[in-house]
MOPAC internal coordinates of N, CA, C and O (Angstrom, degrees):
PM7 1SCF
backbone

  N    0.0000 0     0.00 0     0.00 0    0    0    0
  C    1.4350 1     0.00 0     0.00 0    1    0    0
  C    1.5209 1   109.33 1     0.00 0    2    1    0
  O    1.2310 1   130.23 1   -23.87 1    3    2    1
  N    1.8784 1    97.88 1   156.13 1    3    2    1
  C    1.6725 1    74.25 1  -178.77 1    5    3    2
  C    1.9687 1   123.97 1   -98.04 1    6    5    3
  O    1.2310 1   118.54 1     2.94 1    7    6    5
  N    1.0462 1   120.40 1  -177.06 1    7    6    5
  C    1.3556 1   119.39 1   179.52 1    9    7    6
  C    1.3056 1   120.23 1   -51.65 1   10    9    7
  O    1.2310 1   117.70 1   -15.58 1   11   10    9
  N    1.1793 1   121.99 1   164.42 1   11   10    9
  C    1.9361 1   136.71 1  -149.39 1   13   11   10
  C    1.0787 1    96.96 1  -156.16 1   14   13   11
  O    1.2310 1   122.73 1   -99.71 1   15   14   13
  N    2.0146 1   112.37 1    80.29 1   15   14   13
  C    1.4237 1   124.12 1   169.54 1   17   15   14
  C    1.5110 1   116.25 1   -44.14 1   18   17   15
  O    1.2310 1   107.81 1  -123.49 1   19   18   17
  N    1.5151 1   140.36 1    56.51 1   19   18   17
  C    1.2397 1   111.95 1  -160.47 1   21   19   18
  C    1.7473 1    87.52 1  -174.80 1   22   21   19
  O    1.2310 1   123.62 1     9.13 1   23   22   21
  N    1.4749 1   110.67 1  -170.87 1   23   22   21
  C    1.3876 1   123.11 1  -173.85 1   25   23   22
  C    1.6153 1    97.82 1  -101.78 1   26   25   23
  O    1.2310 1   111.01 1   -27.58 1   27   26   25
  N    0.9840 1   134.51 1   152.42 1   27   26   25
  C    2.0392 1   148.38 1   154.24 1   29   27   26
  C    1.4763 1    86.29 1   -83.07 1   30   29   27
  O    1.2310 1   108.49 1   -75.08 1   31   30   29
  N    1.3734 1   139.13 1   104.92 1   31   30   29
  C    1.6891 1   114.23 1   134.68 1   33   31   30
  C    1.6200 1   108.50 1   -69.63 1   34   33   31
  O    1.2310 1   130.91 1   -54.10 1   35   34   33
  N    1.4912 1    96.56 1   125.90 1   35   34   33
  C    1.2803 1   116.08 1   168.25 1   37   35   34
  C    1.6653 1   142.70 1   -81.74 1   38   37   35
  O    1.2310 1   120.84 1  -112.03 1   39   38   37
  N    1.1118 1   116.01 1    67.97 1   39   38   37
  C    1.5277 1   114.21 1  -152.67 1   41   39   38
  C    1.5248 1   120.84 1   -80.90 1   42   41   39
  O    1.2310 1   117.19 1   -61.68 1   43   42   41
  N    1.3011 1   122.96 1   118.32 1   43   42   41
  C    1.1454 1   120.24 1   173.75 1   45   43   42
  C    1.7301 1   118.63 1  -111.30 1   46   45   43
  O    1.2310 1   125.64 1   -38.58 1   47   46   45
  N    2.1171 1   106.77 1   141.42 1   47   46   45
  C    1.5715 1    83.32 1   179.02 1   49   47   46
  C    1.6701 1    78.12 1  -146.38 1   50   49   47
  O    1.2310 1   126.62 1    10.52 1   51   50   49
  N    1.3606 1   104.87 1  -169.48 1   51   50   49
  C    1.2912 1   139.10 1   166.45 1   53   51   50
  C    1.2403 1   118.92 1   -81.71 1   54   53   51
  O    1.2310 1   120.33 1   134.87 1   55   54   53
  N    1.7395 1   116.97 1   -45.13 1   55   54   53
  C    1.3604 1   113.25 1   170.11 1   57   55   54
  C    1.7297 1   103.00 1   118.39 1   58   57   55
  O    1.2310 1   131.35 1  -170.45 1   59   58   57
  N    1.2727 1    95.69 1     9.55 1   59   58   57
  C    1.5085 1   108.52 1   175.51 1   61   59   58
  C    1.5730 1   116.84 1   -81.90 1   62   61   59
  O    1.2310 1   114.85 1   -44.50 1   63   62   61
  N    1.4836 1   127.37 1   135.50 1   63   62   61
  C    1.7433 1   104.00 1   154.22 1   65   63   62
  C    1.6862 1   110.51 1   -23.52 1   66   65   63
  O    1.2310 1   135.98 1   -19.88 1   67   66   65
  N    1.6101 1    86.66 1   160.12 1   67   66   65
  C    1.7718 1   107.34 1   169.63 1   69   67   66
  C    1.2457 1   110.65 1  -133.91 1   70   69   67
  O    1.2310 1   119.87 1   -28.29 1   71   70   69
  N    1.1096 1   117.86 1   151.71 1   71   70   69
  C    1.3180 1   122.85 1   178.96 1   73   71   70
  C    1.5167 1   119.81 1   -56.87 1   74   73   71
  O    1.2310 1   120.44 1   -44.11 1   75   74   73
  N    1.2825 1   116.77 1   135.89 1   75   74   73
  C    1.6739 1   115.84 1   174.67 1   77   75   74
  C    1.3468 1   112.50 1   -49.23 1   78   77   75
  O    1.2310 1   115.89 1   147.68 1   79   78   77
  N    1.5325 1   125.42 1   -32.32 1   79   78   77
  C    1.4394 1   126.31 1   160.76 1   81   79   78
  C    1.1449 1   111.62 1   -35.68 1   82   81   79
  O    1.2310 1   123.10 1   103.88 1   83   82   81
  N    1.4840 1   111.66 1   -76.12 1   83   82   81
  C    1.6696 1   122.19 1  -162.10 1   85   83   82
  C    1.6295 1   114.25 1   -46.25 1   86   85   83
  O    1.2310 1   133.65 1   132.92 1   87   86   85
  N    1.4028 1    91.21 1   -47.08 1   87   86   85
  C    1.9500 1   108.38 1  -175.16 1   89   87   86
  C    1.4174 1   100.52 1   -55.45 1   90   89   87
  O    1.2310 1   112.40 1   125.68 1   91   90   89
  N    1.2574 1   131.94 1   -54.32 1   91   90   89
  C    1.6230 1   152.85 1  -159.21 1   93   91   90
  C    1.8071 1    93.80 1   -81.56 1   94   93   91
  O    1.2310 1   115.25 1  -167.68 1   95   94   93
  N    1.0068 1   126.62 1    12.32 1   95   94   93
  C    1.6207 1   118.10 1  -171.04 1   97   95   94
  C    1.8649 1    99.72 1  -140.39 1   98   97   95
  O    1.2310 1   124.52 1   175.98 1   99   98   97
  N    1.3309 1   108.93 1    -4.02 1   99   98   97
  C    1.5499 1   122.92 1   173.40 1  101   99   98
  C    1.6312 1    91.90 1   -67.03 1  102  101   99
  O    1.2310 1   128.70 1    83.57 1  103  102  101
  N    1.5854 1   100.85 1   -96.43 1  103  102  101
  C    1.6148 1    92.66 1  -177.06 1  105  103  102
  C    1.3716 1   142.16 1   -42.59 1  106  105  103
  O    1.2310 1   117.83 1   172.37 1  107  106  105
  N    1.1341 1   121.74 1    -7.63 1  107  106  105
  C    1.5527 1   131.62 1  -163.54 1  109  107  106
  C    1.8629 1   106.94 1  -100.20 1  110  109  107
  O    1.2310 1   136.67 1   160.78 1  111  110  109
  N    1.7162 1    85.32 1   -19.22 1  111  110  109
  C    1.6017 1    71.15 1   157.78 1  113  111  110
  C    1.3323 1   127.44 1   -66.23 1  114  113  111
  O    1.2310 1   132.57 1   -30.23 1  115  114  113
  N    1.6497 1    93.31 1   149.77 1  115  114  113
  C    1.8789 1   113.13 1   178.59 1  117  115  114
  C    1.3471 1    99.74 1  -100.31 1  118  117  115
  O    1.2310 1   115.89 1   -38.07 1  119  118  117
  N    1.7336 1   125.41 1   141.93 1  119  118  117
  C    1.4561 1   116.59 1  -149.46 1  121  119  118
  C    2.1020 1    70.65 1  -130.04 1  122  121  119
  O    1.2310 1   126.62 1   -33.31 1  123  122  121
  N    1.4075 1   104.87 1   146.69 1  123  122  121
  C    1.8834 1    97.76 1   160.41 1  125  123  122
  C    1.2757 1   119.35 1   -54.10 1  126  125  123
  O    1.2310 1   115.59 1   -31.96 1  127  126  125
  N    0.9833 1   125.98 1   148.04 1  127  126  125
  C    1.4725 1   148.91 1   160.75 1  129  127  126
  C    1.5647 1   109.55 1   -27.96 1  130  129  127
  O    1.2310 1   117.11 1   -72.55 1  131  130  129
  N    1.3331 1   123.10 1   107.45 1  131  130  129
  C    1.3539 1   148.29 1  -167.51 1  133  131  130
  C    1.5187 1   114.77 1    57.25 1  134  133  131
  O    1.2310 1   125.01 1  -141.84 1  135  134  133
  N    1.2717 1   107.99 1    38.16 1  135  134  133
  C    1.8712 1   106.21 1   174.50 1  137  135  134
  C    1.3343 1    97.89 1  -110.05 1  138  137  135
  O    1.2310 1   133.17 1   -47.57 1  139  138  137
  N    1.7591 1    92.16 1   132.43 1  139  138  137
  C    1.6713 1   111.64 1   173.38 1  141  139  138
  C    1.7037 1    99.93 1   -93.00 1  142  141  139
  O    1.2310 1   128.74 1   -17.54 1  143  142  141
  N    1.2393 1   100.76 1   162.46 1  143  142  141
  C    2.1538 1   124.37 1  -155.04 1  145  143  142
  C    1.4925 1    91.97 1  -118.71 1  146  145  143
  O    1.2310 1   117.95 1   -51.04 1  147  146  145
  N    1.1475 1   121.50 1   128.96 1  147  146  145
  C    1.4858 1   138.16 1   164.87 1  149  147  146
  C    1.2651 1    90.04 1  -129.23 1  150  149  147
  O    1.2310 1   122.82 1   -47.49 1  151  150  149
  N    1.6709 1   112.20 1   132.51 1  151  150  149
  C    1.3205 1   135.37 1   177.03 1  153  151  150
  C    1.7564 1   114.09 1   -92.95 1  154  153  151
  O    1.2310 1   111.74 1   -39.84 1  155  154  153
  N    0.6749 1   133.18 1   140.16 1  155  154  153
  C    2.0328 1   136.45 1  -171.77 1  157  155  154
  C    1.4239 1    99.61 1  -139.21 1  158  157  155
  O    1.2310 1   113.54 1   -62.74 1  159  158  157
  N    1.2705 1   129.82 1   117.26 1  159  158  157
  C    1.3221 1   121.11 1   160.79 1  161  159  158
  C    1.8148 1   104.06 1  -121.67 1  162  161  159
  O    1.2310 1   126.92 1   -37.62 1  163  162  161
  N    1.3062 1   104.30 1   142.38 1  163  162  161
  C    1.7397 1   100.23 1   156.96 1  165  163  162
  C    1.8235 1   110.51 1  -156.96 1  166  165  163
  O    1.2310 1   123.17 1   -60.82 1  167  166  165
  N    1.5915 1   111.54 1   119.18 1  167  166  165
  C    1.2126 1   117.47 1   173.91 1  169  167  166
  C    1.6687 1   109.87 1  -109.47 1  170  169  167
  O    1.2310 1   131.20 1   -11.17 1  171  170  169
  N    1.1592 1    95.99 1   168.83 1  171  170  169
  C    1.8258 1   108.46 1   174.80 1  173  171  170
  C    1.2664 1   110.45 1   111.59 1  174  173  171
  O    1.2310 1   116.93 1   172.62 1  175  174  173
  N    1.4741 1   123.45 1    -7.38 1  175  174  173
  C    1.6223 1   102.89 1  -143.35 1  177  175  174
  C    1.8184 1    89.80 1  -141.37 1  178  177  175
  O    1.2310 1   110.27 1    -3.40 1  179  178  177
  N    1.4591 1   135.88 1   176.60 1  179  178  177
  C    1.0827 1   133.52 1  -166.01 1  181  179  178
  C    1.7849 1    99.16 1   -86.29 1  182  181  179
  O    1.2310 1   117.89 1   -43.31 1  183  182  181
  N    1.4827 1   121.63 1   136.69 1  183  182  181
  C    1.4925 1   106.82 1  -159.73 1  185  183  182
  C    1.4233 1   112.07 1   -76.60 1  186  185  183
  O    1.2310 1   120.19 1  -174.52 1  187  186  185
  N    1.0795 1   117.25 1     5.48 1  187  186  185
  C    1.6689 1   117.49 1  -177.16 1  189  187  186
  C    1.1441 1    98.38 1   -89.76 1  190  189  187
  O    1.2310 1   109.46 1   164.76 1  191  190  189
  N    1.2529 1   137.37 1   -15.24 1  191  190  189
  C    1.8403 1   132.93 1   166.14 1  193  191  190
  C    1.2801 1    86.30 1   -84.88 1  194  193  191
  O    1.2310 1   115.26 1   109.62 1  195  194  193
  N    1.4700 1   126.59 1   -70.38 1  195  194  193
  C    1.1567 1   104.84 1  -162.81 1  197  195  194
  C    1.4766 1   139.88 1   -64.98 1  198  197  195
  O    1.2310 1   120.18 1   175.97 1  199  198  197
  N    1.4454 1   117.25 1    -4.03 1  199  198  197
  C    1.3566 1   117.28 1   170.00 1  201  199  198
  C    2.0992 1    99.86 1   -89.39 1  202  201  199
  O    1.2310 1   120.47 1   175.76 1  203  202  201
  N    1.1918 1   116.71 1    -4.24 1  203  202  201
  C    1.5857 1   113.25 1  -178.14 1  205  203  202
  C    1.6444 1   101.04 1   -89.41 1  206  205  203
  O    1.2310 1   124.91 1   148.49 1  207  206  205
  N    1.2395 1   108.18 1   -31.51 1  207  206  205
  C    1.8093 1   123.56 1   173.60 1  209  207  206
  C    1.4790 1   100.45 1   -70.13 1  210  209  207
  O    1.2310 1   107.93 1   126.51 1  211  210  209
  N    1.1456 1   140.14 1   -53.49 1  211  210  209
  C    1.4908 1   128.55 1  -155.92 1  213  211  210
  C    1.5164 1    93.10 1   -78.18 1  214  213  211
  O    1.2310 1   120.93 1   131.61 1  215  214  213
  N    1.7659 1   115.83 1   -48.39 1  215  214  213
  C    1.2181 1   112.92 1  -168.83 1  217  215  214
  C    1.5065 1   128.09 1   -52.15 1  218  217  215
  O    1.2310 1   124.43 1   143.90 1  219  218  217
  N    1.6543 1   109.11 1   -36.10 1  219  218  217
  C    1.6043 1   117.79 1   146.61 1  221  219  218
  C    1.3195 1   140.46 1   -48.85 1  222  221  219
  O    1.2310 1   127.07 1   159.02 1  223  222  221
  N    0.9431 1   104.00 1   -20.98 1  223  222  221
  C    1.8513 1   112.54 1   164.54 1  225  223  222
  C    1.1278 1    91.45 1   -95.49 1  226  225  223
  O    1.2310 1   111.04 1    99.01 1  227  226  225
  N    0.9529 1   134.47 1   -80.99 1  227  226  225
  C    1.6555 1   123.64 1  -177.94 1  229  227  226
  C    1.7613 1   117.91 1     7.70 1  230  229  227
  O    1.2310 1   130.44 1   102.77 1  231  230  229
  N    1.8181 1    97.46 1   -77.23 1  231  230  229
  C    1.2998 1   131.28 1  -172.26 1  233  231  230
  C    1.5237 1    97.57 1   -56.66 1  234  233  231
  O    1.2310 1   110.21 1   133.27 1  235  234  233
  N    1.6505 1   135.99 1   -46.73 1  235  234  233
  C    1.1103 1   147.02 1  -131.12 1  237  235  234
  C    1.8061 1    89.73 1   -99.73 1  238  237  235
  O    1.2310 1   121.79 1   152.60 1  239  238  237
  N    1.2977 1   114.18 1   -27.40 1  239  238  237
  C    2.0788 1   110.44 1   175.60 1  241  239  238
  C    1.3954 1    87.86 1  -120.41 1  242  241  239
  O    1.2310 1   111.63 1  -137.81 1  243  242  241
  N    1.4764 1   133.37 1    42.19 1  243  242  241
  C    1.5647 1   139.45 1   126.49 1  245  243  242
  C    2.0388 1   105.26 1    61.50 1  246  245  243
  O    1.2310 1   129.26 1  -138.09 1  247  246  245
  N    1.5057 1    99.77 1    41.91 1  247  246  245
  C    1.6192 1   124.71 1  -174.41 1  249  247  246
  C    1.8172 1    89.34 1   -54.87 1  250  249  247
  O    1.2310 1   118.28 1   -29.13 1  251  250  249
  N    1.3493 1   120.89 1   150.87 1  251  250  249
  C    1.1270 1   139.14 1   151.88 1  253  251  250
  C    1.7399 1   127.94 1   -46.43 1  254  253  251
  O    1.2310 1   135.60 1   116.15 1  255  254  253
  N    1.2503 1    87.42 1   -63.85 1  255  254  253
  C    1.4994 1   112.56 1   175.15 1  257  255  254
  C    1.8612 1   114.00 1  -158.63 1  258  257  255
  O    1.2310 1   120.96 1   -35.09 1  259  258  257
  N    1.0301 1   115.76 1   144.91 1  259  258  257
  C    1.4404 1   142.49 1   158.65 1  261  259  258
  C    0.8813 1   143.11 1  -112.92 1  262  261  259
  O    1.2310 1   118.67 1   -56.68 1  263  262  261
  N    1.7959 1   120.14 1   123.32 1  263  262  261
  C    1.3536 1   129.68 1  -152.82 1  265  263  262
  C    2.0478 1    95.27 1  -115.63 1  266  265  263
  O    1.2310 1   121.74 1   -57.92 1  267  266  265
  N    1.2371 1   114.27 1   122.08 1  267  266  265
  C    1.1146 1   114.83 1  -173.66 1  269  267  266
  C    1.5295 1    96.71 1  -100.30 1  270  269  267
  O    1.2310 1   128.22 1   -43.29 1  271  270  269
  N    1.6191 1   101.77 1   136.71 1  271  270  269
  C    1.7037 1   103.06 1  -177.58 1  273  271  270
  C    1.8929 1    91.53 1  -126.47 1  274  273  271
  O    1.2310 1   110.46 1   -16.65 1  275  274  273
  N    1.4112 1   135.53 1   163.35 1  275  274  273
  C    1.0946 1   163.13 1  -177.33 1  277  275  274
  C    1.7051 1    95.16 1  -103.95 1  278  277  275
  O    1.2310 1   130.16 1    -7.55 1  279  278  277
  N    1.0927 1    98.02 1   172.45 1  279  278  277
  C    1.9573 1   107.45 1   175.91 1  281  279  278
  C    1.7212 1    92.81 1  -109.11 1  282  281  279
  O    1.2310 1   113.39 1   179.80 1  283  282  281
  N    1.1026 1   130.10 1    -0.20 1  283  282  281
  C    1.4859 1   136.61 1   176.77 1  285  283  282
  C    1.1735 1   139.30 1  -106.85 1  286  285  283
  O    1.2310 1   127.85 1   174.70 1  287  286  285
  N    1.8514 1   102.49 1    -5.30 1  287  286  285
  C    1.1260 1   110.59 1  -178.12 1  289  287  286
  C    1.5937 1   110.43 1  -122.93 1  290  289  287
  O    1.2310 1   127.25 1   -40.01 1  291  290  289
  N    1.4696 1   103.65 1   139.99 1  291  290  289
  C    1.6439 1    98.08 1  -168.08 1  293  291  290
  C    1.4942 1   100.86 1  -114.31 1  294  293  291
  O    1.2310 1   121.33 1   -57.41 1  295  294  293
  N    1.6519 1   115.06 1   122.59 1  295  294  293
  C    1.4783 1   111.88 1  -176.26 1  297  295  294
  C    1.4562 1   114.21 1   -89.40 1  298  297  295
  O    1.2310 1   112.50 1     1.02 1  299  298  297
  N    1.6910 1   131.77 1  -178.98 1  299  298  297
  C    1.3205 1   108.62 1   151.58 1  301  299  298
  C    1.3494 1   119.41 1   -80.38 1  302  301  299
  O    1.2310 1   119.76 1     1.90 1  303  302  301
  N    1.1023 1   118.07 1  -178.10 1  303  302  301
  C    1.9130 1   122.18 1   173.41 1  305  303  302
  C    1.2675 1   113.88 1   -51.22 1  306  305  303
  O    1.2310 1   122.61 1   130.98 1  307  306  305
  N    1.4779 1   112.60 1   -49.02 1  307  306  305
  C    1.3338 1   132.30 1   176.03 1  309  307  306
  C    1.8012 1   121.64 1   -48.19 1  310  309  307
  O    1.2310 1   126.19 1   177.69 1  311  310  309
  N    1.1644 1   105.71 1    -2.31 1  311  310  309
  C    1.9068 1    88.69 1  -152.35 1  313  311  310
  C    0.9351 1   103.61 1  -105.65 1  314  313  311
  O    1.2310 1   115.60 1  -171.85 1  315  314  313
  N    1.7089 1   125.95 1     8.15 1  315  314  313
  C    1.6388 1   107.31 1   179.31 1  317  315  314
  C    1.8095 1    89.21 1   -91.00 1  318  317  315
  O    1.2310 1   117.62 1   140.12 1  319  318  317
  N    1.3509 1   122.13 1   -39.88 1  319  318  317
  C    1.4985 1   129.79 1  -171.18 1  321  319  318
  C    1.8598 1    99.50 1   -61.67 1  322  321  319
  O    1.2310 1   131.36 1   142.85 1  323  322  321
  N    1.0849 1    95.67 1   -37.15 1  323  322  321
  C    2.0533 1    88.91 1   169.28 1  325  323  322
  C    0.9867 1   109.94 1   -46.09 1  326  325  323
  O    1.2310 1   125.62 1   103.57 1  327  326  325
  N    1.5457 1   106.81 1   -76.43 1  327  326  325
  C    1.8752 1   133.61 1  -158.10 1  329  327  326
  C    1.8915 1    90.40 1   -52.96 1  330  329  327
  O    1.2310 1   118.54 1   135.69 1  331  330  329
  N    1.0854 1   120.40 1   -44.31 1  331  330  329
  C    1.4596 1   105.67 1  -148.81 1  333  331  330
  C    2.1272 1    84.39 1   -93.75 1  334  333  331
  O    1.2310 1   124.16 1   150.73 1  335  334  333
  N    0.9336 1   109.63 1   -29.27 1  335  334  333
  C    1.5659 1    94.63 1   164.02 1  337  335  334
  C    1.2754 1   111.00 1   -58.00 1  338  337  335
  O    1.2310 1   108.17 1   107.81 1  339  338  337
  N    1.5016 1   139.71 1   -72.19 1  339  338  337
  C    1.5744 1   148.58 1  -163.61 1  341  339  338
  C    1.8006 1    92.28 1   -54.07 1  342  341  339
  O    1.2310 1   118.45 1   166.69 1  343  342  341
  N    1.0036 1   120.56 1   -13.31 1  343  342  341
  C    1.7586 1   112.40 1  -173.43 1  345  343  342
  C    1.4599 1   108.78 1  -100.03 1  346  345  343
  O    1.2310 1   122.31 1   142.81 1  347  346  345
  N    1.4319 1   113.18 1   -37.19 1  347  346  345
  C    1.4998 1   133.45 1   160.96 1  349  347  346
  C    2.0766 1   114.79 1   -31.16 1  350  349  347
  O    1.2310 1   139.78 1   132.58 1  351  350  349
  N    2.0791 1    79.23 1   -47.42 1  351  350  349
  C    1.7929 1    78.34 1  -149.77 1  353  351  350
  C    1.7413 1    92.14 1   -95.99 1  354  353  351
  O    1.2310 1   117.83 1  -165.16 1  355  354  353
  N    1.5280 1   121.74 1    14.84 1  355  354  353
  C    1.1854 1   138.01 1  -175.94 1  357  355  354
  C    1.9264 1   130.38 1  -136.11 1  358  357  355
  O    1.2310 1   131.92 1  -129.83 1  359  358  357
  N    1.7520 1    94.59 1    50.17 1  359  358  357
  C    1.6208 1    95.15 1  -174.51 1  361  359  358
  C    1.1180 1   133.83 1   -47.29 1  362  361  359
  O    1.2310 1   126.60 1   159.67 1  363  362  361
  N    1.4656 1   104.91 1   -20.33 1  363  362  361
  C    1.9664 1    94.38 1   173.82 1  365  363  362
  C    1.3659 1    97.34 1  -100.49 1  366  365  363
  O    1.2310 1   109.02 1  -123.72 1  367  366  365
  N    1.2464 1   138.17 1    56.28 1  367  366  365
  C    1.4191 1   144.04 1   162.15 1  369  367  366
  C    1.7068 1    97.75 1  -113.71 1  370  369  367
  O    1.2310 1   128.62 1   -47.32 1  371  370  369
  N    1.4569 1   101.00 1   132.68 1  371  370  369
  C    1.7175 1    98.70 1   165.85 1  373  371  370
  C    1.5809 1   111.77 1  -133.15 1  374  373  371
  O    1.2310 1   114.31 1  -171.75 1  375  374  373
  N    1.1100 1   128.38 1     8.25 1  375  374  373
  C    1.6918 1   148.67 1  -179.69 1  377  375  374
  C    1.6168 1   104.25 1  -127.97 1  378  377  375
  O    1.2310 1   123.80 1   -68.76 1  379  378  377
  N    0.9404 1   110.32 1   111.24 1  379  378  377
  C    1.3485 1   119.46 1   152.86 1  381  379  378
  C    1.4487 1   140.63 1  -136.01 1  382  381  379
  O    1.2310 1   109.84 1   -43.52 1  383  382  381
  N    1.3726 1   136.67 1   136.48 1  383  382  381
  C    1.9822 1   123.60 1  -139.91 1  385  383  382
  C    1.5170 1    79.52 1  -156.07 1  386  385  383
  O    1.2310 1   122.99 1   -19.48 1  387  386  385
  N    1.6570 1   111.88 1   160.52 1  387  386  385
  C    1.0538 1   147.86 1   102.71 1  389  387  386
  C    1.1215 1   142.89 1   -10.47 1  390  389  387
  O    1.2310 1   107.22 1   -54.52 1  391  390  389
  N    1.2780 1   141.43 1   125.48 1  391  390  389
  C    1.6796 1   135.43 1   155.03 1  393  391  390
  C    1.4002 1   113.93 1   -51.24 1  394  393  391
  O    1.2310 1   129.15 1   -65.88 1  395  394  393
  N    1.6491 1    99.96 1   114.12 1  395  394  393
  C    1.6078 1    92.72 1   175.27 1  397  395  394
  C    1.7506 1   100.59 1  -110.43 1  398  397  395
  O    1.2310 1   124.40 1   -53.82 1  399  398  397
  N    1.1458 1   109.17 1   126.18 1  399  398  397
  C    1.6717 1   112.97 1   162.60 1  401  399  398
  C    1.4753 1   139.89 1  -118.65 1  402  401  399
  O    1.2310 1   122.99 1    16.07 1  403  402  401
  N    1.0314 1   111.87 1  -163.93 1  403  402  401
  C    1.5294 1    98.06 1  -158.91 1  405  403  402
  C    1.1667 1   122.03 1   -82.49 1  406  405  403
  O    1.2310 1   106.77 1    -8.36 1  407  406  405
  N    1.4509 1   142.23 1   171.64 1  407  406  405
  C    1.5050 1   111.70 1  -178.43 1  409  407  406
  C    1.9443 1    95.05 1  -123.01 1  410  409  407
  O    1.2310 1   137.15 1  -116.19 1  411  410  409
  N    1.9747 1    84.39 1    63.81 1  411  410  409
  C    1.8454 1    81.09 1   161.05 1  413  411  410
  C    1.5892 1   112.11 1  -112.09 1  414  413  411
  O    1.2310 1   116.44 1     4.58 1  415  414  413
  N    1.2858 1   124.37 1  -175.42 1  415  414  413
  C    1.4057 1   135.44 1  -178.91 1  417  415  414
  C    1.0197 1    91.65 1   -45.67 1  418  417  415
  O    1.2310 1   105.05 1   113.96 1  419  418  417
  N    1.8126 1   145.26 1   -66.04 1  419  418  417
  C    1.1866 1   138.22 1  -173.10 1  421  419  418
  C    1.3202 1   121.64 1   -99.06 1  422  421  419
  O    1.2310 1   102.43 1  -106.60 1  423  422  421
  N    1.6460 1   149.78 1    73.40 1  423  422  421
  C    0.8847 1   149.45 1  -127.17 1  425  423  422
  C    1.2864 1    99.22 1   -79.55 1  426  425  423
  O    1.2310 1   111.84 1   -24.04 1  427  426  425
  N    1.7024 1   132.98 1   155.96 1  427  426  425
  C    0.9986 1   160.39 1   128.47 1  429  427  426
  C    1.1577 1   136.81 1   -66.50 1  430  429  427
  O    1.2310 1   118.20 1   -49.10 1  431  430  429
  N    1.0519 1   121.03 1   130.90 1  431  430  429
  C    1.8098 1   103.11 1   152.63 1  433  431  430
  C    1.1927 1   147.87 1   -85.56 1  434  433  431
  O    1.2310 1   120.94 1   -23.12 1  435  434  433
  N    1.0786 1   115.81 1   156.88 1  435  434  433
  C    1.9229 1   117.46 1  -163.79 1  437  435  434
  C    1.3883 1   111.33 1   -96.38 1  438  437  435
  O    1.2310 1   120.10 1   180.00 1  439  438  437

């Protein structure tokens, strides 16, 4: 197939409600300057298949890059236009993440 000038958001859940936050923080993303959005969702299943399942469709309409989101995690607007800047100013980089931490009274990182 051919290439998919644009980002896959990759969504993985459990299949639970989400917070009105999370839902309200979908659209407000800011995407870079001429990238088209392919949507991926898959719930039910343990998310480490399911982020290896989305990532194959992904690969399979030949996506640029993919940003994998959780149904639990709420980003700012800003962070796909970060991530894909910090990857810009770093070509032999092909992984790039976030601080994810813990969700205690005093958070950590993971």
């Amino acid at each position: 197939m051919g290439n998919f000038n644009g980002i896959a958001m990759l969504i993985t859940s459990e299949g639970r409600p989400v917070q009105m936050e999370w839902a309200l923080s979908l659209p407000a993303f800011q995407y870079p300057m001429g990238m088209s959005v392919a949507w991926f969702l898959a719930k039910g299943k343990e998310r480490a298949a399911q982020r290896e399942a989305l990532a194959q469709r992904a690969v399979d309409i030949g996506v640029e890059y993919m940003f994998f989101l959780d149904d639990d995690t709420i980003c700012p607007n800003y962070t796909l236009q970060y991530l894909h800047y910090q990857l810009a100013q770093r070509p032999d980089v092909g992984v790039i993440g976030g601080i994810y931490c813990t969700k205690a009274a005093i958070p950590e990182p993971l």
